[in-house]
C-alpha positions in Angstrom: -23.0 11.9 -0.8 -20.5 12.0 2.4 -17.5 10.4 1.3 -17.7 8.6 4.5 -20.9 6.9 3.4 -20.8 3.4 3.0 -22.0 3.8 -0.1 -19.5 2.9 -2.6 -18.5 5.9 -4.7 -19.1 6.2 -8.3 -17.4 3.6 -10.9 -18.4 4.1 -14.8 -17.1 0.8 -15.4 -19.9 -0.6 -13.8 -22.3 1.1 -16.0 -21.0 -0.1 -19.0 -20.8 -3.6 -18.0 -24.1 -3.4 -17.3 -25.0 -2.4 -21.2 -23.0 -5.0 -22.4 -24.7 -7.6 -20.1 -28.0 -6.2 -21.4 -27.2 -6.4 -25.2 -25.7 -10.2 -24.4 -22.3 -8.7 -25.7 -19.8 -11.8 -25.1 -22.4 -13.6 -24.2 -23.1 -12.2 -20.9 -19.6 -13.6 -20.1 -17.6 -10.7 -18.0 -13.7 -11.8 -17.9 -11.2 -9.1 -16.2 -7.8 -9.8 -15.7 -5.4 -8.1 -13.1 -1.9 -8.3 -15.5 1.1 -7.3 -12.6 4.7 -6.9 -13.4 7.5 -8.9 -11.5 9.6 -6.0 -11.0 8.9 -4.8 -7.9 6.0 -5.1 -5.1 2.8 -4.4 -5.1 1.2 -0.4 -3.4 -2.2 0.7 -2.6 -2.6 2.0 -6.5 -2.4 -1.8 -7.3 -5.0 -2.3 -4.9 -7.6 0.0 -6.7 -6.7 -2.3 -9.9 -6.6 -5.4 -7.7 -10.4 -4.6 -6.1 -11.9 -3.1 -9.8 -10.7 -6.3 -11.7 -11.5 -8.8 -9.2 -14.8 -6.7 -7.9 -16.3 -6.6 -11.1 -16.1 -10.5 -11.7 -17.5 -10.8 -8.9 -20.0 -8.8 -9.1 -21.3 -10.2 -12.3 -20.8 -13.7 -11.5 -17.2 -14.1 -14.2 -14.1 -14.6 -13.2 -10.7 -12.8 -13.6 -7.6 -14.1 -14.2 -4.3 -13.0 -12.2 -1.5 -12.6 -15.3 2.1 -12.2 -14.9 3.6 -9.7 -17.5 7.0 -11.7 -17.2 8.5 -10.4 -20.7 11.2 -7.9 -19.0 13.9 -10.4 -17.7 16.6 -7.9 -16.5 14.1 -6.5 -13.8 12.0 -9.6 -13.1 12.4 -11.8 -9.7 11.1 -14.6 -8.3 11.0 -12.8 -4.9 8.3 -10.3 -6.5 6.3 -13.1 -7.7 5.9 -14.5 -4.2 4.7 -11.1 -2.5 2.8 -10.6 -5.3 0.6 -13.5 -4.8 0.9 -13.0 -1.2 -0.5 -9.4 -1.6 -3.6 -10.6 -3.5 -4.6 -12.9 -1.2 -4.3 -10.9 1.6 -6.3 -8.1 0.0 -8.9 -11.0 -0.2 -9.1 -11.9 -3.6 -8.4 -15.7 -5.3 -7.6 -16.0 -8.6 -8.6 -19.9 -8.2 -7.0 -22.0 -11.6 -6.3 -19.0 -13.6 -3.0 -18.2 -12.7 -1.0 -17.4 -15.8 2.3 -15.9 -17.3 3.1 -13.6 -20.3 5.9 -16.1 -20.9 3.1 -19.2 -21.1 2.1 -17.3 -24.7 5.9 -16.9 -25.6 6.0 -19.6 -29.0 2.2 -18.2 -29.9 3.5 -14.7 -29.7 6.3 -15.4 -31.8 3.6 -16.9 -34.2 1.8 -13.8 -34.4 4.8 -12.2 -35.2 5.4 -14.3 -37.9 2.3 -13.6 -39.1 2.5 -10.3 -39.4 6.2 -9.9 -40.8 4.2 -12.7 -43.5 1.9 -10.1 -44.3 3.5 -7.1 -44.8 2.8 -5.7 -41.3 6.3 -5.9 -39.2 9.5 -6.0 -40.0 13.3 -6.5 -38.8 15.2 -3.0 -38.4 18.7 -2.8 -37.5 18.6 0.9 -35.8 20.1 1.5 -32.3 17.8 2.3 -29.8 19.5 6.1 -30.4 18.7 6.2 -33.9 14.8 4.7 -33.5 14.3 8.0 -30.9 15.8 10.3 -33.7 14.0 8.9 -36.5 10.5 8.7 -34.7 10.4 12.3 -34.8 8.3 14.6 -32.2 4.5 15.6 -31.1 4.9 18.5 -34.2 7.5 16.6 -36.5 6.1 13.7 -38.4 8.9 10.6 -38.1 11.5 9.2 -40.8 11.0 5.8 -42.5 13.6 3.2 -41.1 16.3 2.4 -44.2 14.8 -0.9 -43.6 11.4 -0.4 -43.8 10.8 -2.1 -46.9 13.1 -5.0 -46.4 11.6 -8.3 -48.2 8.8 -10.8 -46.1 12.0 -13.4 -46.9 14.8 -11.5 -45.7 12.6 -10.0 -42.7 11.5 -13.9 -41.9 14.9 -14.7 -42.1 16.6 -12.1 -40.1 13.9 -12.6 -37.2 14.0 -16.4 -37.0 18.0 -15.8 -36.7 17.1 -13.2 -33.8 15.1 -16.1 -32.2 18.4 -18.5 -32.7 20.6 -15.8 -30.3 22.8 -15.2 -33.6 22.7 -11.3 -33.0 23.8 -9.1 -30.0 22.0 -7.4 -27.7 20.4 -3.9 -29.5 21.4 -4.5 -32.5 18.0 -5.3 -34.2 14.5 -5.0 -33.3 11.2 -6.4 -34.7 9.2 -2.9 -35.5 5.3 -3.0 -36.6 4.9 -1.0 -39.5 2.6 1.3 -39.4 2.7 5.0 -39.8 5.4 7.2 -39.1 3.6 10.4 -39.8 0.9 9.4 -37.2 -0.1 12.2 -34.8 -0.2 9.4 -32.2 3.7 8.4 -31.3 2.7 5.3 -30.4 2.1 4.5 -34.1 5.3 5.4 -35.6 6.5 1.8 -36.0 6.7 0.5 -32.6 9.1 -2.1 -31.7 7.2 -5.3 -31.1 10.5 -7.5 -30.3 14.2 -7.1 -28.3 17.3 -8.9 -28.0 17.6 -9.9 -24.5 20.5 -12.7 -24.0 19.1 -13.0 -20.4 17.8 -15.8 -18.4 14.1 -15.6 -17.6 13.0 -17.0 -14.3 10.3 -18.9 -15.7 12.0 -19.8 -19.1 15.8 -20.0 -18.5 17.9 -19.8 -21.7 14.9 -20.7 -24.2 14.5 -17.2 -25.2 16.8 -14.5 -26.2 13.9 -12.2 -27.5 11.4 -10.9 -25.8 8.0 -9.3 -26.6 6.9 -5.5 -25.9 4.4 -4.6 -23.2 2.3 -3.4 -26.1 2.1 -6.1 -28.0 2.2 -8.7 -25.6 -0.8 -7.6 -23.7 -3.7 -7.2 -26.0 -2.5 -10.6 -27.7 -2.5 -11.9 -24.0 -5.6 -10.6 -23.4 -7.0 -12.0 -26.4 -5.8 -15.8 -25.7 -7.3 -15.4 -22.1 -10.6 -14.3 -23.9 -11.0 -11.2 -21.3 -14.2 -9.1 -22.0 -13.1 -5.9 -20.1 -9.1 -5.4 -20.6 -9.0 -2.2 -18.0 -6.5 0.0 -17.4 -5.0 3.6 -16.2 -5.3 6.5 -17.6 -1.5 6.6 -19.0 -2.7 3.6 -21.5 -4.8 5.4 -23.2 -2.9 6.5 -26.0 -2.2 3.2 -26.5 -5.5 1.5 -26.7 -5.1 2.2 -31.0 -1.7 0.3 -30.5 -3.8 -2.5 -28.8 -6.7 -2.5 -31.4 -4.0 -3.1 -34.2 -2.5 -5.9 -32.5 -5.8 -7.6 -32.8 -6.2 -6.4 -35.7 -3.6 -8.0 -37.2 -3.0 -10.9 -35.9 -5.5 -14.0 -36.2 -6.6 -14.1 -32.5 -9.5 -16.3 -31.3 -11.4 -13.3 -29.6 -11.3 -9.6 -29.5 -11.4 -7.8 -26.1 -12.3 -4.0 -25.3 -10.0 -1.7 -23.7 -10.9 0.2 -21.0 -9.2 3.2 -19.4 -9.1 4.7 -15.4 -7.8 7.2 -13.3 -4.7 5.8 -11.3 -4.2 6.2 -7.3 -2.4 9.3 -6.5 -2.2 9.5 -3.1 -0.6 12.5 -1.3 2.7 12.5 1.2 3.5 9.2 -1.3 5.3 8.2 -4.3 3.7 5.5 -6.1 6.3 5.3 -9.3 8.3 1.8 -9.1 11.5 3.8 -9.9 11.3 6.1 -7.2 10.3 3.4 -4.8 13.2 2.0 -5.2 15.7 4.7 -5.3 14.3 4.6 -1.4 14.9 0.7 -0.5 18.2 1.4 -2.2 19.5 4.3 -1.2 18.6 3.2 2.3 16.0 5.7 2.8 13.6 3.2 4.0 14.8 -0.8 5.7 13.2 -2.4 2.8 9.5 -2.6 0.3 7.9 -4.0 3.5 8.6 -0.9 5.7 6.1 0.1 7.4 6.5 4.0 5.7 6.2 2.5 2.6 3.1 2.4 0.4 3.4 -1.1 -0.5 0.9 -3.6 0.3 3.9 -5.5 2.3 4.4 -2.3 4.4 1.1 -1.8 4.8 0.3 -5.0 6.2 3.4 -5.0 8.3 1.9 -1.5 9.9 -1.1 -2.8 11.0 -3.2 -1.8 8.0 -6.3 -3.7 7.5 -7.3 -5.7 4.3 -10.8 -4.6 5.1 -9.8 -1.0 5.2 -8.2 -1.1 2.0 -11.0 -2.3 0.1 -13.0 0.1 1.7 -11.0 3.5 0.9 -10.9 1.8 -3.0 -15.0 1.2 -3.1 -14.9 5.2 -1.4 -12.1 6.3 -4.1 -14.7 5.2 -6.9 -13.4 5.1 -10.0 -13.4 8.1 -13.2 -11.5 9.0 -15.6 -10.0 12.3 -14.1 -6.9 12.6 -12.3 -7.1 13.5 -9.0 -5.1 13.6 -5.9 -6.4 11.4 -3.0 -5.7 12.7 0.9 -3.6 10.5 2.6 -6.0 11.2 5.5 -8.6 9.4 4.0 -6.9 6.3 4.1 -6.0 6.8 7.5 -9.6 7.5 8.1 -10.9 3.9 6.8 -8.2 2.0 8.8 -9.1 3.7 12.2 -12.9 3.2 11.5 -12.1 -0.9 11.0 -10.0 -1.2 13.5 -12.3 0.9 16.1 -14.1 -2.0 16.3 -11.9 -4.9 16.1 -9.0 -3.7 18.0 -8.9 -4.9 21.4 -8.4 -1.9 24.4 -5.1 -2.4 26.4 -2.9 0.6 28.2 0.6 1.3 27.2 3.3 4.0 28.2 5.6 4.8 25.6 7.8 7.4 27.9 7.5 6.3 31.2 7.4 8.5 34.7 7.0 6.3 37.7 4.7 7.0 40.3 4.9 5.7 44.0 1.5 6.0 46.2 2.8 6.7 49.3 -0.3 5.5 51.1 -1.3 2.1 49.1 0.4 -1.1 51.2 3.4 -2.1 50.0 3.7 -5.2 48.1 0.0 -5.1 47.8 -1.4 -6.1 43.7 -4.9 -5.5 43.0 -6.4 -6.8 39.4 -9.1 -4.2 38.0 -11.3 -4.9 35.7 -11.1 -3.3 32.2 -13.6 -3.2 29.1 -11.6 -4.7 26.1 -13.8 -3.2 23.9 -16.2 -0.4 24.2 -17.7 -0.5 21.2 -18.3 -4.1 20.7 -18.8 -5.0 24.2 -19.2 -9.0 23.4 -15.5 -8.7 23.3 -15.3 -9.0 27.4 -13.1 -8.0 30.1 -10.0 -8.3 31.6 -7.5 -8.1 34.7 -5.0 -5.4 34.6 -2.7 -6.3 38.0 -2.4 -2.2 40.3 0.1 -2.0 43.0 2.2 1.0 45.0 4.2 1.7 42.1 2.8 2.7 38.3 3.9 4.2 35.5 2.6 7.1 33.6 3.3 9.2 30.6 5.7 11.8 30.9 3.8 13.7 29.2 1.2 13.3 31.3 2.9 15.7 34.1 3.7 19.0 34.4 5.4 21.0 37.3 4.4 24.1 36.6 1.0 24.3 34.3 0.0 26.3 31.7 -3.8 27.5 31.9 -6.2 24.2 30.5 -3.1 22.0 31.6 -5.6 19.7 33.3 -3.4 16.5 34.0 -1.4 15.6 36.9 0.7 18.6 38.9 1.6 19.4 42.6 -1.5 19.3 44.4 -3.5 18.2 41.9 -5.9 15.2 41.8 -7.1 12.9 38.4 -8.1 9.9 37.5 -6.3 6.5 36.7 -8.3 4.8 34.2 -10.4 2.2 36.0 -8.5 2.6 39.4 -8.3 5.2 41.6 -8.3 9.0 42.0 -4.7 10.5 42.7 -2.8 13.1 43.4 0.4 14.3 43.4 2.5 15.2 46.7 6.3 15.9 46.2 8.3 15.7 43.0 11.7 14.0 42.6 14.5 15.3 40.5 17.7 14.3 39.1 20.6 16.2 41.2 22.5 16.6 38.0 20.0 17.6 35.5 17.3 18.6 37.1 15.0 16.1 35.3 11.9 15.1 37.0 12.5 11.2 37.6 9.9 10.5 40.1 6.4 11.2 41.4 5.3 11.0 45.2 1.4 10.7 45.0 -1.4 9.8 48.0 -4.7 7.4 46.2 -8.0 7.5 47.6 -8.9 4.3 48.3 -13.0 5.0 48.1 -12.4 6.1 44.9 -11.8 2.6 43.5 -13.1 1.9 39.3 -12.4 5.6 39.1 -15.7 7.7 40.5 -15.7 9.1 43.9 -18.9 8.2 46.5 -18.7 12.3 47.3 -19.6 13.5 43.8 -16.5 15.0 43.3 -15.1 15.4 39.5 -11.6 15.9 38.2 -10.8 16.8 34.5 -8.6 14.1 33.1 -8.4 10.6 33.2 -4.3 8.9 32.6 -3.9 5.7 31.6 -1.3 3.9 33.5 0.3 0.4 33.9 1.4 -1.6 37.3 5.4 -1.1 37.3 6.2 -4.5 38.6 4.2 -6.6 36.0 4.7 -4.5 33.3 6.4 -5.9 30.2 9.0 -4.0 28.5 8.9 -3.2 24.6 10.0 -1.3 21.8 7.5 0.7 19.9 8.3 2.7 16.7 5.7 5.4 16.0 5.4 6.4 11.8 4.8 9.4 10.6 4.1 10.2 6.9 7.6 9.8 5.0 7.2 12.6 3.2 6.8 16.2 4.1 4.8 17.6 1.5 1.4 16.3 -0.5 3.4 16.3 -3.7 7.3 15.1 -3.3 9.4 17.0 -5.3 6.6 19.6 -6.6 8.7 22.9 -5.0 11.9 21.1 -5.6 11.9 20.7 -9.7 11.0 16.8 -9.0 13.6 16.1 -6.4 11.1 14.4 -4.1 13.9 13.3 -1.9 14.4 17.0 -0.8 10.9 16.0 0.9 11.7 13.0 3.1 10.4 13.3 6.4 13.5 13.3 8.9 10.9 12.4 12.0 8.5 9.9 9.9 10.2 7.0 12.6 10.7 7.5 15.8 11.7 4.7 17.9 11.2 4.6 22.1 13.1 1.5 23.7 12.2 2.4 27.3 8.3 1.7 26.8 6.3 -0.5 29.8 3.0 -2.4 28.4 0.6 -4.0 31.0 0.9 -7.4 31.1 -1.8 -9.0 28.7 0.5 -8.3 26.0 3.3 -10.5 27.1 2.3 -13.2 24.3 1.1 -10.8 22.0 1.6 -12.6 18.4 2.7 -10.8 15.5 0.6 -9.1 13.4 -1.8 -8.9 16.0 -3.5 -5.3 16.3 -4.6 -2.9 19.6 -5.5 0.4 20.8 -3.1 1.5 23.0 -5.5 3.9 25.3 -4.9 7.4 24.3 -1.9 6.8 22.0 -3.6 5.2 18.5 -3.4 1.6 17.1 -0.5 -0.4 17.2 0.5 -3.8 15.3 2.9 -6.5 16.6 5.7 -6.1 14.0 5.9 -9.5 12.1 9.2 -9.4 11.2 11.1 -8.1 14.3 9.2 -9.6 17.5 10.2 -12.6 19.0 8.6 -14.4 21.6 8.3 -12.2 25.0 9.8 -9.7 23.2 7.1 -7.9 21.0 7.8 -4.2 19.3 5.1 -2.5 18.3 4.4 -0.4 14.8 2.1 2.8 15.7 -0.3 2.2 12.8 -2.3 5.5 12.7 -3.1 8.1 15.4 -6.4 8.3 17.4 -6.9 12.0 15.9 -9.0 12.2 13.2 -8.0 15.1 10.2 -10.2 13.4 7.9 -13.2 14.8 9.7 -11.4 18.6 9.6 -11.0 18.1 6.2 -14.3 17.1 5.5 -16.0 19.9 7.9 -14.0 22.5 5.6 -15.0 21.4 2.8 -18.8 21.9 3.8 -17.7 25.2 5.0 
């Protein structure tokens, strides 16, 4: 299968769902949960998670719950709450009425852990954070029982209740399972379930000054929620015995199934909140909603479709081996939406002008132009021609190179749905030398761009009318990195990989004039150039700029080609 297809790729998720359905396991019920932290914003690896928890409920009639895992209050924020929502919905999933919070389970957690100190199974240990990585031991050493291993149920219940009451400072005692510190699994060797954290929570305020492990927070979560298919990436695996304990051990109304995947790793990206935000704040990037970023936020900001996103995840699939994912591919799904939706328009992003010598002075035609070639119920529109246009630059060259087939001194092409012309005279800058100006003649029986006589010419420019034209920035991005893995070649430096060109901005562009009330976020083809969104944040009104979202050129489909090769 073509990884084009729109087939959706493989997903052995699916296939065990469907066994559990069959066998009635959990009574048919199918309960996923998408479990985000508030410490950052959202990428495209959280949108595989997003589309795999929410697709499956979907696709067997359950229902899954969106859960905060709010238990980290030095690196939670309200602010990432808010684009957090914001970025579900706009991938297009609803979580309805089961929006919840790790902290909503904060007294029932501290139950649990009551519970277990009660029987035997946890207990208070006053090592520093130094001294629990020394005694735990390594992946050939077994670990070293904590001196306070076998402190009393009494003096343990004691100790932690006094934790609770904010008696102790920061670090200086934990709440540690007890379990096995000769396990060949690290994960096992006593885990702390419980910090000191005299921190305000953004949900809880001061109610709190301890606050529950990922690990042990999440299965018991999981387990009040009564989710059927707890899934996860690869890295969690280890922990899943971890998880199975918790239940275990604790006297929970239901016992959920872990389930493990292969994360997103995409190439020319970093994915890891740490490094993403060494770039916002090291100023490598203006922000997590910059438009070279691989969050959701910059994505959307770039013109990157919620429809294409679901569709590179269903093409992804979804295993258990690691694997690196081309950036192209992405690209690939977001030109093939917005193919069809964008709307057609012309834009020059370095402008030449062009004077017809011949066409009447103040003179304005309006041509008609397809919005939309391939969906063609989009219409038609006016684009004003006069005596003076612009052209690309780029699109002129004084003396040619051999299949140079666009405009030069004596030579005749195409404006696209205008008129055949060609050029005359060149004018130069005096100073530099710079060519400034183009002198050209039309042919005014060549109007909509054929000619009565038969005769061809090999290129067709797009153009815009120099008086009417409206004047914008446009920033074209690049990818921000320069190699497929950041930092591989540099001993994990992947800042010695930034891209120096991934923005280039162009202040001097000229856009015909149907994009004068162009609204942000508001998507086009520029003819020739790629697709371009309204930038949300910096527009204002008659006054658009533009984000290049990807190219017209296709390297998926020479990737592809070599691969069958």
């Amino acid at each position: 299968m073509a990884i084009t297809d729109s087939v959706p790729a493989p997903n052995f998720i699916h296939h065990i769902i469907d066994e559990d359905v069959k066998i009635h396991k959990n009574d048919g019920r199918v309960i996923t949960r998408f479990p985000p932290e508030p410490n950052g914003y959202l990428h495209i690896g959280h949108a595989k998670s997003i589309c795999l928890n929410f697709g499956l409920a979907a696709d067997y009639h359950g229902v899954c719950n969106l859960r905060f895992d709010d238990t980290n209050p030095s690196k939670e924020e309200v602010e990432y709450v808010e684009s957090i929502l914001a970025d579900v919905r706009w991938v297009g999933f609803d979580w309805a009425d089961r929006l919840f919070f790790a902290s909503d389970y904060f007294e029932q957690l501290y139950q649990y852990a009551l519970h277990l100190i009660t029987t035997g199974k946890a207990y208070v240990c006053d090592l520093s954070p130094e001294q629990v990585r020394e005694y735990r031991g390594t992946l050939t050493q077994p670990g070293a029982d904590s001196p306070f291993r076998n402190r009393p149920v009494a003096e343990n219940l004691d100790l932690f209740r006094r934790m609770r009451a904010g008696e102790f400072p920061d670090g200086s005692r934990t709440l540690r399972a007890k379990i096995d510190m000769a396990s060949p699994n690290l994960n096992m060797r006593d885990p702390v379930l419980y910090r000191i954290k005299h921190e305000s929570h953004h949900r809880t305020g001061d109610a709190w000054c301890i606050y529950p492990m990922y690990d042990y927070a999440h299965p018991l979560s999981d387990a009040l929620e009564g989710i059927t298919h707890s899934i996860c990436t690869m890295e969690y695996e280890d922990h899943r015995v971890l998880y199975d304990w918790c239940l275990e051990n604790c006297p929970v109304p239901f016992r959920p199934h872990q389930y493990e995947f292969a994360r997103l790793n995409l190439s020319y990206t970093v994915m890891s909140k740490r490094k993403l935000l060494q770039l916002v704040n090291e100023a490598h990037v203006a922000g997590w909603d910059d438009p070279r970023m691989p969050t959701l936020a910059g994505m959307r900001r770039r013109g990157y479709t919620p429809e294409a996103i679901r569709t590179f995840c269903e093409r992804i699939g979804v295993g258990k081996r690691e694997n690196l994912v081309d950036l192209a591919l992405l690209e690939f799904c977001v030109r093939e939406d917005l193919n069809y939706r964008a709307p057609r328009v012309m834009g020059v992003l370095r402008p030449l002008k062009v004077v017809l010598l011949n066409y009447p002075e103040g003179q304005v035609e309006e041509l008609e132009a397809v919005n939309n070639p391939e969906d063609l119920s989009q219409g038609t529109r006016k684009v004003p021609f006069s005596r003076e246009l612009y052209i690309e630059a780029e699109d002129f060259m004084e003396n040619p190179p051999k299949k140079f087939y666009r405009l030069a001194p004596g030579r005749e092409v195409r404006l696209r749905y205008a008129y055949f012309i060609k050029c005359e005279t060149v004018v130069k800058d005096p100073v530099t030398g710079e060519v400034v100006e183009l002198h050209c003649t039309y042919d005014p029986g060549t109007r909509g761009g054929y000619a009565p006589d038969g005769r061809q010419v090999k290129a067709t420019l797009h153009w815009v009318s120099a008086a009417q034209a409206v004047a914008a920035e446009v920033r074209l991005y690049d990818r921000l990195f320069t190699q497929a893995v950041p930092g591989e070649e540099h001993g994990g430096d992947f800042k010695a990989d930034l891209n120096p060109a991934s923005l280039t901005v162009l202040n001097s562009c000229r856009l015909e004039p149907s994009l004068a009330g162009a609204l942000p976020g508001g998507f086009y083809q520029f003819e020739r150039q790629g697709y371009f969104c309204v930038d949300a944040k910096d527009s204002a009104p008659g006054a658009p700029v533009f984000n290049r979202t990807v190219t017209l050129k296709d390297p998926w489909a020479k990737i592809q080609q070599a691969q069958k090769q």
